[in-house]
TILOVO-330822 format. One line per 10 residues: number of its first residue (from 1); their letters; for each residue x, y, z of C-alpha. Coordinates in steps of 0.25 Angstrom, whole numbers, plus 2048, in hexadecimal, padded with zeros to 3 digits. Each point is the difference from the previous one (the first is absolute). Last residue first. Layout:
NUM> A> X/Y/Z | ...
END
This chain:
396> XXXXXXXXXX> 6E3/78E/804 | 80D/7F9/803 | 801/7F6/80D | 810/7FE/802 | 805/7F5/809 | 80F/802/804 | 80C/7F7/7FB | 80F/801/808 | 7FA/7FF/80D | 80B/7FF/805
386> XXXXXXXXXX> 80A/807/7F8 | 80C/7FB/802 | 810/802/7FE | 800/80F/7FB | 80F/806/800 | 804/80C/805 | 808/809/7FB | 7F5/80A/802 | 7F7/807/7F4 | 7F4/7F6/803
376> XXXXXXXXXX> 7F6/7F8/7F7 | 7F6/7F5/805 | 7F7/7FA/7F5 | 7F5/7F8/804 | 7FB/7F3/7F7 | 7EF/801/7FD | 7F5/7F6/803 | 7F5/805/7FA | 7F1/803/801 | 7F7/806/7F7
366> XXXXXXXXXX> 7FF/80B/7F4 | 80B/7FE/7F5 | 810/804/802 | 805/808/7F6 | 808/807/80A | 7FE/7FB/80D | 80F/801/806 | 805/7FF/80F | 807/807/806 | 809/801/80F
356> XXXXXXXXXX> 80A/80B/802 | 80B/802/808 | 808/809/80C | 7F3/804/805 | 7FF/7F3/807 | 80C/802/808 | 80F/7FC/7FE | 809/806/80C | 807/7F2/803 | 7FF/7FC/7F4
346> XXXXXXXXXX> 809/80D/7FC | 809/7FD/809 | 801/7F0/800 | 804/800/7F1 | 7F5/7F9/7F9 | 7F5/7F4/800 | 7F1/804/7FE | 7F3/7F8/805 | 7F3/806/7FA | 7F3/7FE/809
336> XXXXXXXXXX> 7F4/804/7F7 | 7F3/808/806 | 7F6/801/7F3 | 7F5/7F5/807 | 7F8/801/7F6 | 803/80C/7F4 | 7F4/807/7FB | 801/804/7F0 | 7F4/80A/7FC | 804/804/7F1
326> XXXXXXXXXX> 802/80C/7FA | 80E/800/7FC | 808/7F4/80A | 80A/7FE/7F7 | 80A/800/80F | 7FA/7FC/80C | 807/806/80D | 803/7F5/80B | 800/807/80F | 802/7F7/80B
316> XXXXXXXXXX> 80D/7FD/7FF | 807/7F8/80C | 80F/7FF/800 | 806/7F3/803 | 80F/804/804 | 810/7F8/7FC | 80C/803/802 | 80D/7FE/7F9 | 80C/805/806 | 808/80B/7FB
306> XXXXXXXXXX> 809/805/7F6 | 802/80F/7FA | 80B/800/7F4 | 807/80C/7FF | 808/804/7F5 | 80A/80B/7FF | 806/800/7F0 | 80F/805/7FE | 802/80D/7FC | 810/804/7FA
296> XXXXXXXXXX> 7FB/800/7EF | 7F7/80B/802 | 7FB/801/7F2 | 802/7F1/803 | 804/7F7/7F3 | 7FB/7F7/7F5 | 809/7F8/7F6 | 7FD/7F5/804 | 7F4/7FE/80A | 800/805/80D
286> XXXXXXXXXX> 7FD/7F9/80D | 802/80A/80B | 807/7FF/80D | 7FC/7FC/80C | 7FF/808/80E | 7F8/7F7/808 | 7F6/7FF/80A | 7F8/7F4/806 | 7F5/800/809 | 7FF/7F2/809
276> XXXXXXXXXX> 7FD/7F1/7FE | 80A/7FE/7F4 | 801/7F1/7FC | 802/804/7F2 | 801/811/800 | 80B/800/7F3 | 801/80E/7FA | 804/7FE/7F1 | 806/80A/7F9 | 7F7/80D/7FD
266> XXXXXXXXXX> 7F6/800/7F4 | 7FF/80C/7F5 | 7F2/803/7FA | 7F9/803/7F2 | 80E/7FE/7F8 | 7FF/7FC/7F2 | 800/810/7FA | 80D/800/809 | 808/7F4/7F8 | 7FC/809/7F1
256> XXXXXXXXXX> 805/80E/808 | 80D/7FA/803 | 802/804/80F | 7FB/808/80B | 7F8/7FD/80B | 7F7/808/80C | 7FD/7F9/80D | 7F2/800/804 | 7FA/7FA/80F | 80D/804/807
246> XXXXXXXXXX> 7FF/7FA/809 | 7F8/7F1/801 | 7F5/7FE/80A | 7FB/7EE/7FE | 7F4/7FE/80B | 7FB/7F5/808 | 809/7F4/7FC | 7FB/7F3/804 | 803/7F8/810 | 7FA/7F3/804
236> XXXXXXXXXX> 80D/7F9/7FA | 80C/807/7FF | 800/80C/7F3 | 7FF/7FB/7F2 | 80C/800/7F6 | 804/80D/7F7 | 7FB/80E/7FE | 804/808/7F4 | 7FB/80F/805 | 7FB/807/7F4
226> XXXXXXXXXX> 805/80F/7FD | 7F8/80A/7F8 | 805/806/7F4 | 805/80E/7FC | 805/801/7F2 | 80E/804/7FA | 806/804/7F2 | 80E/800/800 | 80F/80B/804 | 80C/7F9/7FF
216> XXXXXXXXXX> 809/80A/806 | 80E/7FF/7F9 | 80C/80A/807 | 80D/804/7F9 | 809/805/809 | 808/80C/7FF | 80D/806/80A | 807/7F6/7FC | 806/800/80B | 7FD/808/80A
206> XXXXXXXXXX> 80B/80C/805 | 7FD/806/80E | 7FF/80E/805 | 7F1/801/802 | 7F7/7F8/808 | 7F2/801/7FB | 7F5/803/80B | 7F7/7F2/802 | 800/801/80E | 80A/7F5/803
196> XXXXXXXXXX> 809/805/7F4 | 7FE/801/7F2 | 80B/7FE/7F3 | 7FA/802/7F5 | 7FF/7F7/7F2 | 7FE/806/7F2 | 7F5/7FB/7F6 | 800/7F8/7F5 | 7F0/7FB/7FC | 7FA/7F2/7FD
186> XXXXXXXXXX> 7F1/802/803 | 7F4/7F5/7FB | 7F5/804/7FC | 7F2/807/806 | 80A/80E/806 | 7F8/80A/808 | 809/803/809 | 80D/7F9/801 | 809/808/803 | 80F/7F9/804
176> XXXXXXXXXX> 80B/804/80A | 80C/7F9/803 | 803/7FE/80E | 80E/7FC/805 | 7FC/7FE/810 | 804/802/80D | 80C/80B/7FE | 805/805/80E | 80D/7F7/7FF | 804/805/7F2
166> XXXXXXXXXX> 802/80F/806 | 808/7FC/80D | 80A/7F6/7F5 | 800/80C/7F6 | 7FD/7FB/7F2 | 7FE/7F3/7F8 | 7F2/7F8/7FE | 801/7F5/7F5 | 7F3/7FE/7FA | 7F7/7F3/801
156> XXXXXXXXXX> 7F3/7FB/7FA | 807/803/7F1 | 7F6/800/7FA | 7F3/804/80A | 7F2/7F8/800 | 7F4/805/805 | 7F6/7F7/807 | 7F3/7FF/7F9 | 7F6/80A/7FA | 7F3/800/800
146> XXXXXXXXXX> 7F5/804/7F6 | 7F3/805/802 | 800/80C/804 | 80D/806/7F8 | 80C/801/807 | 802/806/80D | 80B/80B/804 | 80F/7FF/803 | 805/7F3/804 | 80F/7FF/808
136> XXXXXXXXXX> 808/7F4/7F9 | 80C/7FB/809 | 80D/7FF/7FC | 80A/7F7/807 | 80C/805/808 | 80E/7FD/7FC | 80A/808/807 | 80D/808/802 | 804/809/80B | 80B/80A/7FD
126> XXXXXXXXXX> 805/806/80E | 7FD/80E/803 | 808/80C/801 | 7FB/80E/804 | 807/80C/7F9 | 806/809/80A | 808/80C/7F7 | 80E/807/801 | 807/80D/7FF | 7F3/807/803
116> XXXXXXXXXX> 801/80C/7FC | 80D/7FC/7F5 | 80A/80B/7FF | 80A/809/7F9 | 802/7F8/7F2 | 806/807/7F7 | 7FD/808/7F2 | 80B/802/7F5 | 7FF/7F2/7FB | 7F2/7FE/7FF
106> XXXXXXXXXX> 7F8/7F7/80B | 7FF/7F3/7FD | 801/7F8/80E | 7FB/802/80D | 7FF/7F5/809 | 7F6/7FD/80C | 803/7F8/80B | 7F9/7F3/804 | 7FA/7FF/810 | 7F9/7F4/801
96> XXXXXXXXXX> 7F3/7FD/805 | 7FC/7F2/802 | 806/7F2/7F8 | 80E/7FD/800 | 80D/801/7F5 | 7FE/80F/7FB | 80E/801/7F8 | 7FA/800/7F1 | 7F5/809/803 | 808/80E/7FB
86> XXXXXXXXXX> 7F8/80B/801 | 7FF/80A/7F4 | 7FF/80F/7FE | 803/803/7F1 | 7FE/810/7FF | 7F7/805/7F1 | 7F3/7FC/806 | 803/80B/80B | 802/80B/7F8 | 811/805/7FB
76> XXXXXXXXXX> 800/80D/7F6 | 802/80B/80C | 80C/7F7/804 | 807/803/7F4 | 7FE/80F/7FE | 803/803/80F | 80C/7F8/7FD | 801/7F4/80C | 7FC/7FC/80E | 7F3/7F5/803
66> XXXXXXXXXX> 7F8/7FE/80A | 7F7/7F4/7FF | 7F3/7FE/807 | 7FD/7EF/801 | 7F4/7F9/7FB | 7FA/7F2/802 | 7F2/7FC/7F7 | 7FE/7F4/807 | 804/7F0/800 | 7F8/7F9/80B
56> XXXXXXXXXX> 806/7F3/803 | 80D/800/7F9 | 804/7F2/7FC | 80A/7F7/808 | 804/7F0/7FB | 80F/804/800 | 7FE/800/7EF | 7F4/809/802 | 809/80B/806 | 809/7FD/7F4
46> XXXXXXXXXX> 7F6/802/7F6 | 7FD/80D/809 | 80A/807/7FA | 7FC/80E/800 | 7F7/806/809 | 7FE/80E/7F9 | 7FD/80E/808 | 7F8/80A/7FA | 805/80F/803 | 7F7/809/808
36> XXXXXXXXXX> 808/80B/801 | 80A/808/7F7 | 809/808/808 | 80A/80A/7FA | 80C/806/805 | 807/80A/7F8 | 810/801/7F6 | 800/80D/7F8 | 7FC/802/7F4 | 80E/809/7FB
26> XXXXXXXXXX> 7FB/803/7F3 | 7F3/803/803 | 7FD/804/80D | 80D/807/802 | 802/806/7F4 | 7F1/806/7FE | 800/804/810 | 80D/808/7FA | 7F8/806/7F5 | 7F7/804/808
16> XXXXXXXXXX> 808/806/809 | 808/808/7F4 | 7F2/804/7FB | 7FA/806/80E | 810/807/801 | 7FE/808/7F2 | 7F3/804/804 | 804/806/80D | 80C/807/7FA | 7F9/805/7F4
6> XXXXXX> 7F6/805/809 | 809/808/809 | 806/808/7F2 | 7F3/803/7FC | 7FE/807/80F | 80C/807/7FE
END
């Protein structure tokens, strides 16, 4: 009996097996199947371009597909194997538009049951064009003692295109060029970026070409000081009291044979004739051929101090006697009255102090003589008379 029982049992787990077998395998019956995040393609966006209109932040868009079909058929299907597009053609404004998706290629036996979302919002733009001019950004220093000038682009322009809100933040095309360490000159192909305000790159638009060539002329240069060229003569009764130029030294670059010539470089001409007053002007410099600024956007401040002459009789009682050595030199009468002319400001503060009278006894033989005073003074002043200008000397 119980033999029987287990026949029976067995006998029906082999029949449902089998029929499980049947219906699973031959009969594959039809599921639903979702396959998520499949890329979404724009397509025909020649067209979009051809109304003036470009997309003005392309993403990766994706949509959940649910499809229905063969259990073996649908279980075969990835998301790279679906072709989900959208269809630019009929987007005719800027802003966000609302573009449905399409499904297309799926195998014959499997169908399409939905689309989540059925559409995507893709922001529109309109296609800006422009020329902008490329400006050279220097990275680094070249060697001490050498100087570069301006940097020189080909082509100096590139054509700007993209998205009409993008190409409106762009403030310069730079191209970018190191320069550090280099004694020679630097020709070198580099790609061009598009920066905004703050000098962060904008991103999104075509440049082109999108390579320039840039040539940096790089020379020898020296540091020289700078010699005010004064003309004419101030009015009558007045002189110049003092000549300030700024800067002091430039540096200068150029042939190395012209620089080994070069001790000094001049500014244009100031003219003060007939002035009666301070004078200051921003002149340029006077450079020779073939020679330029390190700093090529200085110009030269000069100030030319004038005032009216004056004049101050100055008593010096104090004459020091110079080749002296061992001998006993006395000095009659040693006070002197020295008449000076200058710039009213400082005759006016002059002092005694402010020179020094001499004379000289060297090789001179025992006796008496009449010898010439010299006066001596580090002011811009000029010495008129001397009265007396001869003192007696006894030597001994």
């Amino acid at each position: 009996m119980l033999t029987k029982d287990f026949t029976i049992k067995l006998l029906s787990l082999v029949l449902a097996f089998l029929l499980w077998l049947y219906v699973m395998g031959e009969e594959n019956p039809e599921i639903p199947y979702d396959i998520n995040n499949v890329p979404v393609k724009l397509i025909n966006s020649d067209i979009l371009e051809k109304k003036g209109l470009i997309v003005l932040d392309e993403k990766n868009y994706t949509v959940n597909v649910k499809i229905k079909g063969r259990r073996s058929d649908v279980l075969n299907i990835a998301a790279q194997n679906i072709s989900a597009f959208a269809d630019l053609s009929r987007v005719n404004s800027k802003g966000t538009n609302v573009i449905p998706v399409t499904v297309e290629g799926l195998p014959r036996n499997v169908s399409l049951v939905s689309i989540n979302p059925p559409e995507i919002k893709v922001e529109i733009d309109k296609i800006e064009k422009t020329q902008m001019p490329v400006a050279v950004k220097i990275i680094g220093n070249v060697m001490e003692g050498y100087a570069m000038q301006s940097a020189v682009p080909t082509p100096g322009e590139v054509l700007v295109i993209g998205p009409e809100s993008k190409v409106n933040l762009i403030k310069n095309v730079i191209a970018g060029v190191n320069v550090s360490y280099k004694k020679g000159d630097i020709k070198i192909s580099v790609p061009v970026v598009a920066v905004d305000r703050e000098g962060k790159e904008v991103k999104g638009v075509i440049i082109t070409p999108n390579l320039v060539e840039v040539y940096v002329p790089v020379n020898k240069s020296i540091r020289v000081p700078v010699v005010p060229k004064i003309f004419g003569k101030p009015m009558e009764g007045y002189m110049i009291s003092l000549i300030n130029v700024l800067p002091e030294y430039v540096y200068i670059t150029g042939d190395e044979t012209v620089l080994n010539t070069i001790k000094s470089i001049s500014t244009k001409q100031i003219d003060i004739s007939g002035k009666n007053e301070p004078v200051t002007e921003s002149v340029p410099f006077d450079l020779p051929d073939g020679v330029k600024l390190v700093k090529s956007d200085i110009n030269a401040k000069v100030y030319v101090d004038i005032q009216k002459i004056a004049t101050k009789e100055i008593a010096i009682s104090n004459i020091d006697i110079r080749g002296a050595d061992n001998k006993n030199v006395v000095v009659q009468n040693p006070e002197i009255i020295v008449t000076v002319s200058g710039p009213e400001s400082i005759v006016d503060g002059v002092t005694s102090a402010d020179f020094n009278a001499y004379i000289d006894v060297t090789n001179l033989s025992p006796g008496t003589h009449s010898l010439a005073v010299n006066v001596t003074t580090n002011l811009n002043l000029q010495i008129i008379k001397i009265k007396p200008d001869k003192v007696t000397v006894n030597i001994q």
